[in-house]
C-alpha positions in Angstrom: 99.1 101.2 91.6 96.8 103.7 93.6 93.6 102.4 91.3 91.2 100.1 93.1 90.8 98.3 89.8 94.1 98.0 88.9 95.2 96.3 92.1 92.5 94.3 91.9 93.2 93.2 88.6 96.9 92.7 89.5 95.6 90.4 92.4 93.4 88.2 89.8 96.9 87.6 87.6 98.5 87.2 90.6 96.1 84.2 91.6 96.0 83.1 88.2 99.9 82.3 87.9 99.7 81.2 91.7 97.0 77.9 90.1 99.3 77.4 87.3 102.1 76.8 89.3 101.7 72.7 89.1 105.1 71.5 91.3 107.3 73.2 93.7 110.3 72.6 96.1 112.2 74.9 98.3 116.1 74.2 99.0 119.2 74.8 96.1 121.1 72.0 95.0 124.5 71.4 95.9 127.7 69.7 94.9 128.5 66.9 97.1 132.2 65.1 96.9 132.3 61.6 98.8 136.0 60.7 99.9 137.0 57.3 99.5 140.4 54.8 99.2 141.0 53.1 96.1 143.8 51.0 96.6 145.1 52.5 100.1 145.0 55.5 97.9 142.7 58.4 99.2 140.4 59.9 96.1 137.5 61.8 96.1 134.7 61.1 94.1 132.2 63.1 92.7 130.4 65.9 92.2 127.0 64.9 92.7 123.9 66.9 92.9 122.1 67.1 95.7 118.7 68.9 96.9 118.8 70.4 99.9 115.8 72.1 101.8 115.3 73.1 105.7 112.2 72.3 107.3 112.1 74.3 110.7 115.2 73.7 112.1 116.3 70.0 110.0 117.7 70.3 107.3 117.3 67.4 104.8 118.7 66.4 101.6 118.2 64.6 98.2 120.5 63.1 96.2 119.5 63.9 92.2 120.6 60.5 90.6 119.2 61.6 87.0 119.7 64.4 84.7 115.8 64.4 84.4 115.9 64.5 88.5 118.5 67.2 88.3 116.4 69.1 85.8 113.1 68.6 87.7 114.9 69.9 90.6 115.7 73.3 88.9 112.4 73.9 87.7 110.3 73.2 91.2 113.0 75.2 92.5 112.5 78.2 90.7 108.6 77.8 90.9 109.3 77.7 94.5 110.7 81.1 94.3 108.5 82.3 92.0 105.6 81.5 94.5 107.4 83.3 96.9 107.7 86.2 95.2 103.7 86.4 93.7 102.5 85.5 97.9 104.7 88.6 99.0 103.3 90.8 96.1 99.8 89.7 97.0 100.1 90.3 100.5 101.2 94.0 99.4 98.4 94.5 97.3 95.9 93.3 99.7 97.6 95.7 102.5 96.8 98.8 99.8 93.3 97.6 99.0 92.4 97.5 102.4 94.0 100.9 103.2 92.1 102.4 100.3 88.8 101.0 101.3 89.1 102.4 104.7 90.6 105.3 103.2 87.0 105.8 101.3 85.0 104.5 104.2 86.5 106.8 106.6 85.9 109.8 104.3 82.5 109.1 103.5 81.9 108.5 107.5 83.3 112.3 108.1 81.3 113.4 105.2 78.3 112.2 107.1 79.6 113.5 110.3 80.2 117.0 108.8 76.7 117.4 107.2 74.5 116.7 110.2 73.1 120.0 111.3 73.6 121.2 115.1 70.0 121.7 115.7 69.7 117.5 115.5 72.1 117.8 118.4 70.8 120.6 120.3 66.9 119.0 120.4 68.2 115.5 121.7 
């Protein structure tokens, strides 16, 4: 996209999928086992899901007890990576506008620059 209005309308998409966006989570979910005695007998017992997300440098987790929990889960996942993905793309496209506006600002400066006649100069 090297149009001004093409980015810019790219940006307004961008911003409108950002509000619909309505729930998100970062982490994955994971299968967690539990190891227990039955009996004097060791078994292991599971799998069950668990959400798992690091904030700075804890990392915390949610067991999903629910299908619906499980599914909910997915779903804010995904937007979560979604959102991810539409910030980075934004951030590029507001990097290009910018470059283009200078781009146009600069050349309209050394077209003012290059038109001023050395006699202006000269008499100052």
């Amino acid at each position: 996209m090297n149009n001004e209005k093409e980015i810019q309308q790219r940006r307004q998409d961008i911003s409108h999928e950002l509000l619909r966006i309505r729930s998100l989570r970062p982490g994955n979910i994971n299968e967690q086992y539990v190891r227990t005695s039955r009996g004097g007998k060791p078994v292991t017992r599971g799998p069950y899901p668990v959400l798992c997300w690091r904030e700075g440098k804890k990392v915390f987790s949610e067991r999903l007890r629910t299908p619906e929990a499980r599914l909910q889960a997915k779903q804010d996942i995904g937007n979560y990576k979604r959102f991810k993905e539409l910030c980075k793309e934004l951030e590029t496209l507001t990097r290009q506008l910018g470059c283009l506006e200078r781009d146009k600002t600069s050349a309209s400066t050394d077209l003012k620059k290059k038109l001023a006649s050395r006699s202006n100069k000269a008499g100052k």
